[in-house]
N, C-alpha and C positions, 0 to 999 in steps of 0.2 A: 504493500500500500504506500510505500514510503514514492516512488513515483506519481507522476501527476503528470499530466498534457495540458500547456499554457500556450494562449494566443490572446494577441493584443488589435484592435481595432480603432481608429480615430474617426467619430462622429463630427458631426457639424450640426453642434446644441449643446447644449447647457448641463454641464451635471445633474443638475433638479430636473430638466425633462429628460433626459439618460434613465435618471434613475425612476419617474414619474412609471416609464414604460414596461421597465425591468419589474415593478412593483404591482402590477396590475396583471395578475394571476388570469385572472377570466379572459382576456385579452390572449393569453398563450398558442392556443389554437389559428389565433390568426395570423403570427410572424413566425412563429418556431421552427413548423415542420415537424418536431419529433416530436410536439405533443400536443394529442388530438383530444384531450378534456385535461384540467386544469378544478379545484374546489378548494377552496379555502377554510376550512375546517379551524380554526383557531388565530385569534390574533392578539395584538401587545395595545398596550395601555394608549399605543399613539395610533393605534388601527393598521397594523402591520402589518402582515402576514407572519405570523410564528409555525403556522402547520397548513399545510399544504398536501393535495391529493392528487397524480399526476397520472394518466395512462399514458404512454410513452410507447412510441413505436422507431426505432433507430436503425433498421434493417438488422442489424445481428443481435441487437437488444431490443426485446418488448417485454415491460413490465408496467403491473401496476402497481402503484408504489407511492409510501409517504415519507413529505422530507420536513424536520422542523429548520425553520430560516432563524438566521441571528442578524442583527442591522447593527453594524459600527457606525455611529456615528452618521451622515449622509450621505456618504461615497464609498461604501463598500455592504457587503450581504454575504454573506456564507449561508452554505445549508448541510446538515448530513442526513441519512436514513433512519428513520423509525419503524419503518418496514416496507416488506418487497416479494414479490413471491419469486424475483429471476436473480435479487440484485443480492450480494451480502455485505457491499458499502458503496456509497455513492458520497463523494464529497466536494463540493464546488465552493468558487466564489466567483463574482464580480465586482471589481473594484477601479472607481473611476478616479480620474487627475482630468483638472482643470488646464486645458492648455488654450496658448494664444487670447491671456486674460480673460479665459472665462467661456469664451462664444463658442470652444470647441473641445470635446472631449478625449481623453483617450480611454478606451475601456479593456481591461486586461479580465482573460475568465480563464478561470485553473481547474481543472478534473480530472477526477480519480474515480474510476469505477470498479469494482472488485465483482464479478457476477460468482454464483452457487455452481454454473456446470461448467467444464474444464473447459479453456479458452488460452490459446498461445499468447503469449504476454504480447508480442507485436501487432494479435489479432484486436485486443483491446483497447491499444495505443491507438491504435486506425480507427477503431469506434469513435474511442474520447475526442481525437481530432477529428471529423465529419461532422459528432454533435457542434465541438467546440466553433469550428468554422462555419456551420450552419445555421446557430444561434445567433454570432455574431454578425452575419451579413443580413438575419432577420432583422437584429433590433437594430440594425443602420440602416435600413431600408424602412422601418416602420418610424422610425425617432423623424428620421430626415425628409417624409412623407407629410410629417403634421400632425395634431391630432385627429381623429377620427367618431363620427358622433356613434 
């Protein structure tokens, strides 16, 4: 587990609508790609997302599965697993920097996924980067789009 697959992405917007987008679970369905329902089952004192219900379809990972979220502060979010019937850890984050004062982001997303049935460690690696690359060209495409009613 001590591995992880990181990639970095530069929006054109604002940490606050970076993160606006990243935070809006029910939305997930619509930029992701890997995930085709999204439920919000628990939240934090600021209305957060703390637990979250994802069915998830990756091409070599399909799972349903729960992950409880943590919020640093404004510009970061980790989550890991509370349960899974394919996964036996999943552990992200996204964590955004303000560049070119403010008007543009960069967003950095790190994952780790451990699945229950036997997978060649490089076969995993390729999962984690497709998700990783495919989430982030979603929420560039959905951030840089606008909002949507």
């Amino acid at each position: 587990m001590a591995e992880h697959t990181s990639s970095s992405i530069t929006i054109e917007a604002t940490p606050a609508d970076v993160m606006g987008v990243i935070a809006d679970f029910a939305r997930y369905p619509d930029w992701t790609g890997e995930v085709k329902e999204a439920e919000v089952l628990a939240t934090d004192a600021q209305g957060r997302a703390e637990q979250v219900r994802l069915l998830l379809d990756a091409g070599a990972i399909k799972d349903d599965h729960t992950l409880a979220y943590t919020w640093t502060g404004d510009n970061e979010v980790s989550w890991t697993l509370v349960k899974s019937q394919m996964l036996r850890a999943i552990d992200g984050s996204y964590s955004l920097r303000a560049v070119d004062g403010g008007s543009r982001t960069e967003v950095t997303y790190q994952l780790t996924v451990d699945v229950k049935i036997p997978m060649l460690g490089m076969i995993k690696r390729k999962a984690e980067k497709v998700i990783i690359d495919r989430a982030l060209a979603g929420l560039k495409k959905r951030v840089e789009s606008g909002p949507k009613a």
